[in-house]
py3Dmol code that shows the C-alpha trace and the ligand (Angstrom):
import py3Dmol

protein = """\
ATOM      1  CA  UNK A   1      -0.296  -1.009   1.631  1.00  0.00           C
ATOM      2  CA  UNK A   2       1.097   1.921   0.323  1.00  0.00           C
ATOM      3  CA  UNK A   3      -0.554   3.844  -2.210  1.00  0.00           C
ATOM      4  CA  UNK A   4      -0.455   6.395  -4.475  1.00  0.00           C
ATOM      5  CA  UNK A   5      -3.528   7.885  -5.839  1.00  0.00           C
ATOM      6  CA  UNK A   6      -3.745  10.085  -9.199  1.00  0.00           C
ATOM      7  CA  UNK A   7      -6.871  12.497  -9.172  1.00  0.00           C
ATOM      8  CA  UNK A   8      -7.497  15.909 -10.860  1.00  0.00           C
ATOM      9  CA  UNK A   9     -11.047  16.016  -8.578  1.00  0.00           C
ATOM     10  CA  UNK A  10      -9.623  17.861  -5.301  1.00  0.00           C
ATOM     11  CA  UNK A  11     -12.566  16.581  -3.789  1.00  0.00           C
ATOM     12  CA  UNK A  12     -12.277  13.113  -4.423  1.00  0.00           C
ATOM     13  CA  UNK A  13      -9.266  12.560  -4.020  1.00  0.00           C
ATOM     14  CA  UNK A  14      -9.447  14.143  -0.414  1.00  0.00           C
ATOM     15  CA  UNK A  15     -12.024  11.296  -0.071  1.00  0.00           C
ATOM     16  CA  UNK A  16     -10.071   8.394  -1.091  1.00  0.00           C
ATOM     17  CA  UNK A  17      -6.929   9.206   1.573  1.00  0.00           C
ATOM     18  CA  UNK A  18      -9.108   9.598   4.147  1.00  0.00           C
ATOM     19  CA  UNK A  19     -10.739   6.445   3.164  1.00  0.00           C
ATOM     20  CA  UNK A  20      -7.568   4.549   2.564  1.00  0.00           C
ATOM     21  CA  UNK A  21      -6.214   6.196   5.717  1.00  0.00           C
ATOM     22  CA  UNK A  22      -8.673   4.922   7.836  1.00  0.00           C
ATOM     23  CA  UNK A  23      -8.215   1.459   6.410  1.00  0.00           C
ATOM     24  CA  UNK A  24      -4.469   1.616   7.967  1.00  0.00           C
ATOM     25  CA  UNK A  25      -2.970   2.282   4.034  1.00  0.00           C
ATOM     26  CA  UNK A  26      -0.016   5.016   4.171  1.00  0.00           C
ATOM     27  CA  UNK A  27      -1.492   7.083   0.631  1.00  0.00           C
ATOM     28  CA  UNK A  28       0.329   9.713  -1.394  1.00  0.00           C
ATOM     29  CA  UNK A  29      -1.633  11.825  -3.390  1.00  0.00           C
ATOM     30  CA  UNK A  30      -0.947  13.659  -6.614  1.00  0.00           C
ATOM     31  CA  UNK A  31      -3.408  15.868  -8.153  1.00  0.00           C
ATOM     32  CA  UNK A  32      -2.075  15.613 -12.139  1.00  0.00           C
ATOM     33  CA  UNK A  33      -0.364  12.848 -14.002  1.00  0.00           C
ATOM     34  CA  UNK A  34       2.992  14.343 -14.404  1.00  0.00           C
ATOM     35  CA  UNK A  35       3.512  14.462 -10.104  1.00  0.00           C
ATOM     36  CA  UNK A  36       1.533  10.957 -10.374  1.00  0.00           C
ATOM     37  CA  UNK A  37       4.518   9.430 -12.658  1.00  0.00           C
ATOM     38  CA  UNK A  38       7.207  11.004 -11.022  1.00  0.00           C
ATOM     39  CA  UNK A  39       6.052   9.833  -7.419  1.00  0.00           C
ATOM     40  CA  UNK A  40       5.218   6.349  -9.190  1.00  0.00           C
ATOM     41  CA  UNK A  41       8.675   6.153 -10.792  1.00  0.00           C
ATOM     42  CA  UNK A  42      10.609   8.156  -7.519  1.00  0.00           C
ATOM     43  CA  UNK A  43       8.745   7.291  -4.202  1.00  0.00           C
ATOM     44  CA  UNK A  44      10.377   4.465  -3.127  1.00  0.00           C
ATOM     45  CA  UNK A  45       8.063   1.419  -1.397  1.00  0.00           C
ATOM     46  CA  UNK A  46       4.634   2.339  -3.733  1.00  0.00           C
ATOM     47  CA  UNK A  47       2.583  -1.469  -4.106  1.00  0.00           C
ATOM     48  CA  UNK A  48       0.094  -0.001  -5.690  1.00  0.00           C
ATOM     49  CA  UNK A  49      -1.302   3.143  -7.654  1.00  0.00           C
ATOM     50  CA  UNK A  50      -5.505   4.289  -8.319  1.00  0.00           C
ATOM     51  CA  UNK A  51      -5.323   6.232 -11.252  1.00  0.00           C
ATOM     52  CA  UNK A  52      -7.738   8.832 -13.021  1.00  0.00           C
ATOM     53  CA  UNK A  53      -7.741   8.554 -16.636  1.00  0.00           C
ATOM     54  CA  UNK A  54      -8.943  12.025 -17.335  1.00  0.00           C
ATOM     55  CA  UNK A  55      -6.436  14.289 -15.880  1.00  0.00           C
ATOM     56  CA  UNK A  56      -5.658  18.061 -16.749  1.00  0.00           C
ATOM     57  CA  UNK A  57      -1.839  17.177 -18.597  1.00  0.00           C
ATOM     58  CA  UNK A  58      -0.961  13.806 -19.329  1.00  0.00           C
ATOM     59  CA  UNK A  59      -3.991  10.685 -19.563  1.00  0.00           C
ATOM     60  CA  UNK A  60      -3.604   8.384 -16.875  1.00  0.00           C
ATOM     61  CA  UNK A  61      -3.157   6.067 -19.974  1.00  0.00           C
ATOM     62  CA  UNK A  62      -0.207   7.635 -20.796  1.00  0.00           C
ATOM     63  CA  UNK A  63       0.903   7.509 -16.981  1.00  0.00           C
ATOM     64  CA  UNK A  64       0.347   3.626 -16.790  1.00  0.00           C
ATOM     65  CA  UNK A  65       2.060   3.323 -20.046  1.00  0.00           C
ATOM     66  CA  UNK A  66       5.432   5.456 -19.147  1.00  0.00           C
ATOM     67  CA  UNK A  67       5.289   3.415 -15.639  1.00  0.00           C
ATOM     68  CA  UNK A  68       5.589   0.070 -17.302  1.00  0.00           C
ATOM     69  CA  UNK A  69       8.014   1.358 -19.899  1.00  0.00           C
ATOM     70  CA  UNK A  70      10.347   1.963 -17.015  1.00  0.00           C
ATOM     71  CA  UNK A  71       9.627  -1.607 -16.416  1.00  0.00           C
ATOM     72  CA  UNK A  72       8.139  -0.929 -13.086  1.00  0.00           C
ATOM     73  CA  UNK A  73       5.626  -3.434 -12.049  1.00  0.00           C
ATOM     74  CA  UNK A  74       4.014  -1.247  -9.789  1.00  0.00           C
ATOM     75  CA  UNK A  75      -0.221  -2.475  -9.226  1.00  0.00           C
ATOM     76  CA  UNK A  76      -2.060  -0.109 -11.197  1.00  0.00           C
ATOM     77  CA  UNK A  77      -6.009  -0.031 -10.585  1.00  0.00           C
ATOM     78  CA  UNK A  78      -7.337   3.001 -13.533  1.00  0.00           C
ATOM     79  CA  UNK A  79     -10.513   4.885 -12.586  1.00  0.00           C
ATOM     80  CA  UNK A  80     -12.670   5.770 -15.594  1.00  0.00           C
ATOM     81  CA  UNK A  81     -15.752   7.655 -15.932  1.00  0.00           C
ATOM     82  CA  UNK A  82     -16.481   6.727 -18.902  1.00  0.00           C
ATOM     83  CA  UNK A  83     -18.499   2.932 -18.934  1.00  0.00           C
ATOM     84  CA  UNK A  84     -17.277   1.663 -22.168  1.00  0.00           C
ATOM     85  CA  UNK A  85     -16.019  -1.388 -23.653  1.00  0.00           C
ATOM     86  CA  UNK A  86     -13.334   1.166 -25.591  1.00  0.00           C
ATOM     87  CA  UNK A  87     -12.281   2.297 -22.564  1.00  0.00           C
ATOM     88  CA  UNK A  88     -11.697  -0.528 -20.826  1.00  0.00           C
ATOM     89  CA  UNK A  89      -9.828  -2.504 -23.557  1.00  0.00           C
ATOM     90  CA  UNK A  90      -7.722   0.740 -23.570  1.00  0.00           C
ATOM     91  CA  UNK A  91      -7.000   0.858 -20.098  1.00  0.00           C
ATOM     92  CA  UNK A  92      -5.403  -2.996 -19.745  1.00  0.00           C
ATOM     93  CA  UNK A  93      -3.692  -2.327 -22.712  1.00  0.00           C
ATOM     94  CA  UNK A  94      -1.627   0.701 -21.844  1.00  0.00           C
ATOM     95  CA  UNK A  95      -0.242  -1.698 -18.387  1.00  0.00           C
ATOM     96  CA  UNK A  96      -3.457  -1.073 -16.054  1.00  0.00           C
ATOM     97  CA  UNK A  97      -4.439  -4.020 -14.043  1.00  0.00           C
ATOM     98  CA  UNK A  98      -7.735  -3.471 -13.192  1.00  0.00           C
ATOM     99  CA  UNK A  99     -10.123  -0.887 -13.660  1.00  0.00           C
ATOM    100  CA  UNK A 100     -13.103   0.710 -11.466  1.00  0.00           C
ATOM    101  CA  UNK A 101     -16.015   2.491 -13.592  1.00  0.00           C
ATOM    102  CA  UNK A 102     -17.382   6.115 -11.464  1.00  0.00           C
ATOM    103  CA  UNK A 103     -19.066   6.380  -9.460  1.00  0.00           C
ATOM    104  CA  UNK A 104     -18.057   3.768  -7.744  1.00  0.00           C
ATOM    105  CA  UNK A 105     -18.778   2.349  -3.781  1.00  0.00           C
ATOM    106  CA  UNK A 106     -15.775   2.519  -2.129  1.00  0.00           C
ATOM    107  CA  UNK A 107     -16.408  -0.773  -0.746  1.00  0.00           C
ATOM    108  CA  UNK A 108     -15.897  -1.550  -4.213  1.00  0.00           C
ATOM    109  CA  UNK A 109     -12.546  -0.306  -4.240  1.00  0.00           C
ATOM    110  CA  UNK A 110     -10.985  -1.753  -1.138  1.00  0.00           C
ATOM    111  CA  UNK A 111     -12.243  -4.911  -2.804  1.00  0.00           C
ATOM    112  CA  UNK A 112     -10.044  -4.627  -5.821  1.00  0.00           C
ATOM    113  CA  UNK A 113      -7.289  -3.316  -3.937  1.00  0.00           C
ATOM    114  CA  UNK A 114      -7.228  -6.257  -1.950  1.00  0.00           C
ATOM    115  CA  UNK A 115      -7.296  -8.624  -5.300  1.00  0.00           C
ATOM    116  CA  UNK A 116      -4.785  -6.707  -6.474  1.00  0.00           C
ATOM    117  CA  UNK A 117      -2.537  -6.833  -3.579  1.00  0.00           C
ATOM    118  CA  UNK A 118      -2.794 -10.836  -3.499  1.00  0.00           C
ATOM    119  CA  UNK A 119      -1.583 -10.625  -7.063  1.00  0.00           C
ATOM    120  CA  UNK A 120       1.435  -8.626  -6.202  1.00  0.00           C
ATOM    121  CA  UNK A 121       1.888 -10.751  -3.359  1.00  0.00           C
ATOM    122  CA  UNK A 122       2.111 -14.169  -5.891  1.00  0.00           C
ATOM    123  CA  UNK A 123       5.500 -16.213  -4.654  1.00  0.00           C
ATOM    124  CA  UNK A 124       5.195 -14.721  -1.002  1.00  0.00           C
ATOM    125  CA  UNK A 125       3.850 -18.031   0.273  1.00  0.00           C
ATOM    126  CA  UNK A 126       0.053 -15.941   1.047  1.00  0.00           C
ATOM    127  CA  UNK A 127      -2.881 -18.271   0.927  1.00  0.00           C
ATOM    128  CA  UNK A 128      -4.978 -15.676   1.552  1.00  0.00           C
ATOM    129  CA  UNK A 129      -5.715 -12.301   2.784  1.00  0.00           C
ATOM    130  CA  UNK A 130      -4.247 -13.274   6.300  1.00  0.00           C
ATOM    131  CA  UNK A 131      -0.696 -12.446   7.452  1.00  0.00           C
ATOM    132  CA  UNK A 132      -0.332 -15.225  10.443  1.00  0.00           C
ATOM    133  CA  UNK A 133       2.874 -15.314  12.461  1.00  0.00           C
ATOM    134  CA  UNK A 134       2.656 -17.191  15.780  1.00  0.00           C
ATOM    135  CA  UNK A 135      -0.151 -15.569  17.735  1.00  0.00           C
ATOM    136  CA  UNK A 136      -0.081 -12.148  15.753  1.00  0.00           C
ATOM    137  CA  UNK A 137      -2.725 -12.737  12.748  1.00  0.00           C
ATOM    138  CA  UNK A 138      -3.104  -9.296  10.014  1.00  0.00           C
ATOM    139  CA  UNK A 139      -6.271  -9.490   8.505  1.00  0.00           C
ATOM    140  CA  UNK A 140      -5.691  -7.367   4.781  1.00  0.00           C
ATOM    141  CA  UNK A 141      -9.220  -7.725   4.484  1.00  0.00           C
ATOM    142  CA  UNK A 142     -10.791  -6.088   7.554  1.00  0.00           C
ATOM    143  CA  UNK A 143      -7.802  -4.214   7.983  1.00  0.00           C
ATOM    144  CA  UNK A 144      -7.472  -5.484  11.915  1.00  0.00           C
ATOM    145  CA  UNK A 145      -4.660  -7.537  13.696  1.00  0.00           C
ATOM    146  CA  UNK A 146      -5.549  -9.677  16.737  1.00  0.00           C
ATOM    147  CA  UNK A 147      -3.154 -11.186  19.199  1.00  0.00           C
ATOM    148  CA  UNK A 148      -4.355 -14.621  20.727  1.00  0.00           C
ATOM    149  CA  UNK A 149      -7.950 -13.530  18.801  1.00  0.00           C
ATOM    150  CA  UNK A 150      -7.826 -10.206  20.985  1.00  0.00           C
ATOM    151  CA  UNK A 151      -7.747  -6.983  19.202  1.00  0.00           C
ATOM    152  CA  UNK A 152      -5.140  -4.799  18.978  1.00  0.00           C
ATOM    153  CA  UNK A 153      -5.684  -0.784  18.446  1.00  0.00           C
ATOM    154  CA  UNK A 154      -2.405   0.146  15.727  1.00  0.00           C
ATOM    155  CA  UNK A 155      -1.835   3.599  14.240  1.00  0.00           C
ATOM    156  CA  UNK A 156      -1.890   3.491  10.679  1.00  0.00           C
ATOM    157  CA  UNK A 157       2.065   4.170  11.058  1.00  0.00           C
ATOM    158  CA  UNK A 158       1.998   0.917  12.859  1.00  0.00           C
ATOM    159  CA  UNK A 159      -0.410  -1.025  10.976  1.00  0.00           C
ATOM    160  CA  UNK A 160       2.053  -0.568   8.185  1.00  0.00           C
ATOM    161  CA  UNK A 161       5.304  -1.595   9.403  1.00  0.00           C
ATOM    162  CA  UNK A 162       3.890  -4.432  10.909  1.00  0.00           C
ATOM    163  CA  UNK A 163       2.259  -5.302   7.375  1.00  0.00           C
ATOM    164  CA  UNK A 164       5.420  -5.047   5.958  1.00  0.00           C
ATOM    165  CA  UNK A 165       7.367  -7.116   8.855  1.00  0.00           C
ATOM    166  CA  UNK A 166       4.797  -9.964   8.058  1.00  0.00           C
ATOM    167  CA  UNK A 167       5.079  -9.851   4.701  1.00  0.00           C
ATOM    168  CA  UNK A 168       8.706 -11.416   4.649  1.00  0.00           C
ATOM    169  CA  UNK A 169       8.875 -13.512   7.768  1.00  0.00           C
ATOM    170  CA  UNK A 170      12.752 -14.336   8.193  1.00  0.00           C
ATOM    171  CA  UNK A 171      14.022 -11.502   6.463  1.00  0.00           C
ATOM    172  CA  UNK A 172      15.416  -8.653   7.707  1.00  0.00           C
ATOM    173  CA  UNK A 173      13.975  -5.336   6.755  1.00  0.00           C
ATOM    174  CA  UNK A 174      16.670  -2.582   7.095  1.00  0.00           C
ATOM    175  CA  UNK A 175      14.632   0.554   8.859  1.00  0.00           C
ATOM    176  CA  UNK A 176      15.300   2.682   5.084  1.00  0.00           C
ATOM    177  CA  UNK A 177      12.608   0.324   3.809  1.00  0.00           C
ATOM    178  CA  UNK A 178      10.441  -0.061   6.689  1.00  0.00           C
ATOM    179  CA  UNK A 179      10.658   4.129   6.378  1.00  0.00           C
ATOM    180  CA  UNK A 180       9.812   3.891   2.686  1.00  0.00           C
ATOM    181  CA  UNK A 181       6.727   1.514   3.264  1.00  0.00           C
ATOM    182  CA  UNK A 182       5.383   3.448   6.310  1.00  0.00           C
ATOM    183  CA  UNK A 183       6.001   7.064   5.856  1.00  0.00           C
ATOM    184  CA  UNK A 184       4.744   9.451   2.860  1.00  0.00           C
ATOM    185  CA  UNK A 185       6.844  10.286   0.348  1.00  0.00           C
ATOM    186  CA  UNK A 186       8.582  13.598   1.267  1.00  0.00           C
ATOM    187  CA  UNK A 187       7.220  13.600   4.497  1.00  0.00           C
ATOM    188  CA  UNK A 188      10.840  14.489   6.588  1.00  0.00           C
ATOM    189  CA  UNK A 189      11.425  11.607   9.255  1.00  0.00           C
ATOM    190  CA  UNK A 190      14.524  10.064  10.613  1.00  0.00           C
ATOM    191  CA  UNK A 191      14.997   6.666  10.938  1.00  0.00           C
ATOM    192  CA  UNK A 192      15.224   7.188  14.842  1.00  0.00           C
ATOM    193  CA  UNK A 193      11.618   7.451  13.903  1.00  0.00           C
ATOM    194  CA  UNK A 194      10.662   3.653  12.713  1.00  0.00           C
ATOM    195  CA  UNK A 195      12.921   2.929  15.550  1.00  0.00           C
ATOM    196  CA  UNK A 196      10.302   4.709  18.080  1.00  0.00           C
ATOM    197  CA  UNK A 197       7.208   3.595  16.140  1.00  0.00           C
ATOM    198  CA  UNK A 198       8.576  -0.217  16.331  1.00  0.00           C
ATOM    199  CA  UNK A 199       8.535  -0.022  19.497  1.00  0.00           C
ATOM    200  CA  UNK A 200       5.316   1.255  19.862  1.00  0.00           C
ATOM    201  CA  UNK A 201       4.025  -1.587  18.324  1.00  0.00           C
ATOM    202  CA  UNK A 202       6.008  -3.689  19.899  1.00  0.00           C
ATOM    203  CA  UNK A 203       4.191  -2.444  23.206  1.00  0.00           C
ATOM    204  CA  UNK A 204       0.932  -3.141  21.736  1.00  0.00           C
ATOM    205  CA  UNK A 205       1.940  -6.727  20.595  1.00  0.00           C
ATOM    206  CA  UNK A 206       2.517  -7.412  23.811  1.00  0.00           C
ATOM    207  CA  UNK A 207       4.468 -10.711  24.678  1.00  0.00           C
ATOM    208  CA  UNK A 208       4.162 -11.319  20.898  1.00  0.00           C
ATOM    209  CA  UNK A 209       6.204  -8.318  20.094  1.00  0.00           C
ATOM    210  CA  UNK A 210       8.824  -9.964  20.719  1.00  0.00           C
ATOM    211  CA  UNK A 211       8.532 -11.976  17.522  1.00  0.00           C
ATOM    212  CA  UNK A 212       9.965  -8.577  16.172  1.00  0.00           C
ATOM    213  CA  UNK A 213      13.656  -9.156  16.454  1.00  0.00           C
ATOM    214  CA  UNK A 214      15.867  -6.337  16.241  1.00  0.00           C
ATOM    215  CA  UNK A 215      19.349  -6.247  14.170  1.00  0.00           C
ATOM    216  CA  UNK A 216      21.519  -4.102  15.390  1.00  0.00           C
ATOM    217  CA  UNK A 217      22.680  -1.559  13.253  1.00  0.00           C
ATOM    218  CA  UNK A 218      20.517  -2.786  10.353  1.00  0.00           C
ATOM    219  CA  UNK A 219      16.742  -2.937  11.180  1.00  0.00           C
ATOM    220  CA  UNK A 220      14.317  -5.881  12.006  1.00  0.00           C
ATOM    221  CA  UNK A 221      13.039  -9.175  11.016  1.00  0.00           C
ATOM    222  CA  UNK A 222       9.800 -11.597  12.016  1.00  0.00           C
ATOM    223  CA  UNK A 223      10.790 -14.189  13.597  1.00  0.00           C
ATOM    224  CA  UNK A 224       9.728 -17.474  11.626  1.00  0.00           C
ATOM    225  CA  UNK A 225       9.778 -19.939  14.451  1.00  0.00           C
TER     226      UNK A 225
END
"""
ligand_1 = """\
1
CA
Ca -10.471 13.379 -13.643
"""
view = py3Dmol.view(width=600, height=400)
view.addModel(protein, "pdb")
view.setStyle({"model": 0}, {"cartoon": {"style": "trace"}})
view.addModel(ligand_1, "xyz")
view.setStyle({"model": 1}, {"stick": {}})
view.zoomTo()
view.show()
């Protein structure tokens, strides 16, 4: 997935990308809610966004509010430290979808990301946290693809464009949005770039990459049969 966290706590928040990171998620990270809502308004591609409340300008309350008044309908998982009924009620209220009490296990939060990410995912034919097409099978739970049950290594750059691929078998992804769902925001690429990392993963895929078609002058599609 891509991600954009919202923490004040440098520390943290260092924490949670290297976390996510690990786990194959591209992450932007914004260290006050003003950047938060502009990235979660501006970056293009976002599923989903973990969001302090207590930040040094704006609440994160206020973020998720302003995000849903621009009618985006953006996943929004609010951290609080504060265990409190108030709190909580507060925090679906103002548009949050979730919400994770501190400290928390960051088990924990993969957990709800992953609920969270089936949710937004309602209507895309998922049963469950699998992404199957033909031999290639995306596990959004482990965070591992196998082809023919044998593992396959991916760079998070990888992971992500083939998440995104399998997300909408038979449709072709144009490489702007494969760039959008792969790469940070503001991070300067060219789309010769998804172009090079598709083929990577092709490689890796092995006789199954071919189930990545390419459409020339456009971008790529999963095949469907
Ligand atoms: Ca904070």
């Amino acid at each position: 997935m891509h991600l954009l966290v919202v923490e004040d706590d440098r520390k943290l928040g260092r924490l949670l990308r290297r976390l996510l990171e690990e786990d194959r998620h591209v992450v932007e990270l914004a260290v006050d809610g003003r950047t938060g809502l502009e990235l979660a308004l501006d970056a293009p591609g976002i599923d989903a966004m973990i969001l302090d409340i207590g930040l040094p300008d704006i609440s994160g309350l206020d973020v998720a509010r302003e995000v849903r008044a621009a009618g985006s309908d953006l996943a929004i998982l609010v951290l609080t430290a504060r265990d409190t009924v108030g709190d909580r009620v507060t925090g679906l209220d103002s548009g949050a979808d979730d919400y994770l009490v501190k400290p928390f296990a960051y088990e924990e939060l993969a957990a709800r990301l992953r609920a969270l990410s089936r949710r937004s995912a309602v209507g895309l034919s998922r049963p469950g946290p699998r992404l199957v097409n033909g031999s290639i099978v995306l596990d959004e739970g482990t965070r591992r693809v196998t082809v023919d049950e044998r593992a396959v290594n991916l760079s998070p750059r990888e992971f992500a464009l083939l998440e995104c691929l399998l997300r909408h078998p038979g449709r072709v992804m144009t490489r702007d949005q494969l760039l959008d769902q792969a790469w940070p925001y503001g991070v300067s690429v060219t789309l010769n770039a998804v172009d090079a990392y598709v083929h990577y993963l092709r490689e890796k895929l092995g006789a199954a990459g071919q189930r990545i078609e390419t459409v020339r002058g456009v971008g790529y599609r999963m095949a469907t049969a």
